[in-house]
N, C-alpha and C positions, 0 to 999 in steps of 0.2 A: 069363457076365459077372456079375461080383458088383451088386448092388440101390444102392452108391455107386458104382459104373461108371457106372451106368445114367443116372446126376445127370451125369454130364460135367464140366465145372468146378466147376463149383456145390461140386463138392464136393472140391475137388482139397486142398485142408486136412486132411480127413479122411480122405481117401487116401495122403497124404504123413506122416499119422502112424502112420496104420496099416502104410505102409512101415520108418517108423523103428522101430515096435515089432519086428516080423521082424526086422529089420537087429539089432536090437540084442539080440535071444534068439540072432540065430545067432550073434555077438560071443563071448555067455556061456557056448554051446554048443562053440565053440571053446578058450576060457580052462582051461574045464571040464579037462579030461583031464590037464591042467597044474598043475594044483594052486593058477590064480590062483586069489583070492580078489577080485580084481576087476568093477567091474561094466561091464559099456559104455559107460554112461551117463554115466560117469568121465573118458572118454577124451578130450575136447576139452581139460577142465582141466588132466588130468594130462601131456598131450603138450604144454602149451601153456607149464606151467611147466618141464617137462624142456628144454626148446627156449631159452625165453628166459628161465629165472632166476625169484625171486619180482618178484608183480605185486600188486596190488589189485588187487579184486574189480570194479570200474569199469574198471580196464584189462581185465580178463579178458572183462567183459562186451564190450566194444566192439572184441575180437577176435576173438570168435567168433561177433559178433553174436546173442547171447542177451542176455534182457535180467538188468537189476544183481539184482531177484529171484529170478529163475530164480539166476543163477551163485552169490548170496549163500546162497541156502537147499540147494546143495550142495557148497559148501565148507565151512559148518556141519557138515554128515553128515563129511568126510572129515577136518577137525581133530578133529572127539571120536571118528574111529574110528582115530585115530594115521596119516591118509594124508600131512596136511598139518602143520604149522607158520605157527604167524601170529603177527609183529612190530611193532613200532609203525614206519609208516614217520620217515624223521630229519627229513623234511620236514616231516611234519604230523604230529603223536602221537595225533591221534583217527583214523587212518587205517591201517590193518593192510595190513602185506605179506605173500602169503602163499606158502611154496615148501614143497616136497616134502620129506617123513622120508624118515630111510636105507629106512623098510621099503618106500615110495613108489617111491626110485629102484630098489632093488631087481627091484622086481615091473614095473618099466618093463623094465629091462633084460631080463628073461625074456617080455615082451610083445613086443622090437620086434621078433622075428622073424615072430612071430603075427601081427600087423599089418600086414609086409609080404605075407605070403603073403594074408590077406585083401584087403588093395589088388588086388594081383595078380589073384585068383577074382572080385574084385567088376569091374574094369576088363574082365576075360576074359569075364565075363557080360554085361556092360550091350554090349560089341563086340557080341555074337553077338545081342542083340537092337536093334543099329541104335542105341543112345544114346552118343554121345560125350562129350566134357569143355565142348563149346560148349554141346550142350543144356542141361547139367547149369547151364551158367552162367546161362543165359537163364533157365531154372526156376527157380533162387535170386532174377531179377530181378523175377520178376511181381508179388509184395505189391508191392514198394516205396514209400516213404514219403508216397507219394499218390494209392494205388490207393482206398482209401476216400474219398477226397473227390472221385477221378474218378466214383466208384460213385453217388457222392452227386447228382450237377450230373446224370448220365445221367436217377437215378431223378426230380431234380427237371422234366430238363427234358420227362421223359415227361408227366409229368403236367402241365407249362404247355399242351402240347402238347393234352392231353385239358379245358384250360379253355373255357369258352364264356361270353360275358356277354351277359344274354338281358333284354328288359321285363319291368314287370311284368306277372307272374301270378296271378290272387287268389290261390290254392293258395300263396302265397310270402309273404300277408300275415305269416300270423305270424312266419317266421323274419327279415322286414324289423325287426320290433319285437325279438324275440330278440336279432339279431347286435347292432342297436345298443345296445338295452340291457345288454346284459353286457358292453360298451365301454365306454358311459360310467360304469356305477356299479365298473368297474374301476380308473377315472381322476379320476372327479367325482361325479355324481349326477343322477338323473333331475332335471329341472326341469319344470315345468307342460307349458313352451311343446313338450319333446320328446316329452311324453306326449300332450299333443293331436294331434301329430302322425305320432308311430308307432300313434297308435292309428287314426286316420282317413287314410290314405295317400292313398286315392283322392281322397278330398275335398279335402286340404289341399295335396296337390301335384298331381296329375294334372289334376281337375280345374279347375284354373288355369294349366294350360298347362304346365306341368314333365312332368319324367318319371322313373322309377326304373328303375335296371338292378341285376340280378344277377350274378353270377358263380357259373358251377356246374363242379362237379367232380366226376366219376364222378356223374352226375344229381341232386347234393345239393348246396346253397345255401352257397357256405362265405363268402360276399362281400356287399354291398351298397353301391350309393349314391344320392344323387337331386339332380335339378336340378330346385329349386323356384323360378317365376316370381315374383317380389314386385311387378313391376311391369310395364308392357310394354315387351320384350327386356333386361330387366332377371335376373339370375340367378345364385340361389346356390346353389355346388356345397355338399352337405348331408348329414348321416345318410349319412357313410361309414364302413363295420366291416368288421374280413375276422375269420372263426374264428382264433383263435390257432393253430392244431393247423397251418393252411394257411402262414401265415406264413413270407415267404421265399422264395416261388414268384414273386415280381410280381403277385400278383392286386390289390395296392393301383394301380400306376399301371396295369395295363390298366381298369381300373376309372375313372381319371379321363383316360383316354385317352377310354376310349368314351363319359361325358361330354362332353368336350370337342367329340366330334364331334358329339352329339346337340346340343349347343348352337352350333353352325353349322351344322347342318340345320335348326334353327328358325328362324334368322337372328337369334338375339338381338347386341345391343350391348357389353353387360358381363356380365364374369362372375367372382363372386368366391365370396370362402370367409371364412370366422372360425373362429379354434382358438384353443389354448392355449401358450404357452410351454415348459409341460411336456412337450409333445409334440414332443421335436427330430426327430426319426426321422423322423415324419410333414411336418414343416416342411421339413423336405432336399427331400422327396420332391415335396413343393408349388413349391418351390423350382426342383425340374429343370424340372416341367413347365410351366414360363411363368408362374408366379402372384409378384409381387412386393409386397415390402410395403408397406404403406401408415404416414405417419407419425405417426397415432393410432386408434386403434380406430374401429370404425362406431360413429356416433353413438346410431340408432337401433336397436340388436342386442336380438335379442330372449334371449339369452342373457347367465349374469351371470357362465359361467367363460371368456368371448372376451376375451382379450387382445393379439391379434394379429389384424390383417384384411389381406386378400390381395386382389389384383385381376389376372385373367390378362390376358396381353397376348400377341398370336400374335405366334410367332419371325420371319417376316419383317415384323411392327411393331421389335421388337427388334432386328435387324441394320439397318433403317432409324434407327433412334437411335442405334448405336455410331459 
């Protein structure tokens, strides 16, 4: 078993072309004795305009599904090597059609029986190794046009899967100040009142009854937020940052999920937030999870970029109001 066998899917791309390279030496191997001068690799375009006439290279692409690159940069090769002819189509003159030279149909005509007989060997081999026309069709379906973004949601949801949102840890002091600071001086700018308090966490939140949680991922801090007491049962959701690299995952609303609940385990009363305008992404987000706005700013806000204040309201306060 060859060492991309051994990879299984993983590598079935690289196996599929390293089939087409064989497939298309034994082509040439074939041609050979004949005197084509053709090459394998030719074959889709030049059977495709023998078949149906000239085409643009957009139509040629999206019959043989290759893309307009690939089919553009080898109909180039075969106009300047006298395979093809290219015309201005009548419809649009910045648009080239492009069909077969006599020396093209020529060299088709002394292919098609080479072709057949290939069909033929190739059909008569994949029989005797168990692959039919079905597989073959189902194998053309596997990229399809949302395999990467299935690949995509698998790999994110692995890693939601691998999140945890834990208290604080002194050992987490610094990256509490880190994640927010490179939040806000991305957006705004340190102010006093954040630097007092990323710098003293224990003091200025914990200590007064709040709390901070993290979020970890593969054992490293990529999240933060905190519920700081201003009054009693009084409380604001605060110093929230997730790493940009994480973003995307949900780590922002389990983040103010698990506040939320730490703030009914304390049995506070109220509980709000202050942000910015510029921040819509973030305000959606505020927005799912029960926080509504209020119709002027906190009065007393110890920030000077708040221009929006929020106040959560639990969902069954909310269906009791509709």
């Amino acid at each position: 078993m060859s060492y991309l066998s051994d990879m299984g899917l993983l590598s079935l791309g690289s196996q599929l072309k390293a089939i087409s390279d064989q497939l298309y030496a034994m082509a040439d191997d074939v041609y050979a004795p004949h005197g084509l001068e053709l090459q394998a690799r030719w074959f889709p375009i030049l059977k495709l305009l023998h078949d149906r006439g000239p085409m643009t290279v957009g139509e040629m692409a999206t019959a043989v599904g290759q893309t307009h690159s690939a089919i553009s940069q080898a109909a180039s090769r075969l106009v300047r090597d006298g395979w093809l002819s290219a015309s201005s189509d009548a419809g649009d003159r910045r648009t080239r059609r492009l069909a077969l030279t006599p020396k093209a149909v020529e060299a088709v005509r002394i292919a098609k029986p080479l072709w057949r007989a290939m069909r033929e060997g190739l059909e008569e081999r994949a029989h005797s190794l168990g692959i039919d026309e079905a597989t073959l069709d189902a194998l053309a379906r596997v990229p399809g046009p949302d395999l990467a973004e299935a690949i995509g949601e698998r790999m994110r949801e692995g890693r939601r899967r691998a999140l945890s949102i834990v208290p604080f840890r002194s050992e987490f002091r610094e990256d509490f100040y880190r994640l927010n600071a490179d939040w806000l001086e991305r957006y705004f700018e340190l102010e006093s009142y954040d630097i007092e308090v990323l710098s003293n966490p224990e003091g200025a939140i914990l200590a007064t009854g709040g709390e901070i949680l993290f979020a970890l991922l593969d054992g490293q801090v990529v999240g933060t937020c905190a519920l700081m007491q201003v009054k009693p049962g009084e409380y604001e959701l605060t110093k929230m940052a997730v790493d940009p690299s994480v973003q995307g995952l949900g780590l922002g609303r389990a983040l103010i999920e698990a506040a939320i609940a730490a703030f009914q385990r304390l049995g506070g009363s109220e509980l709000f937030l202050e942000t910015n305008t510029k921040l819509a992404t973030a305000i959606r987000l505020y927005e799912s999870s029960g926080f509504e706005h209020q119709p002027s700013v906190k009065q007393d806000s110890h920030y000077s970029r708040a221009n929006v204040y929020m106040i959560w309201r639990p969902q069954a306060e909310c269906s009791a109001a509709e």
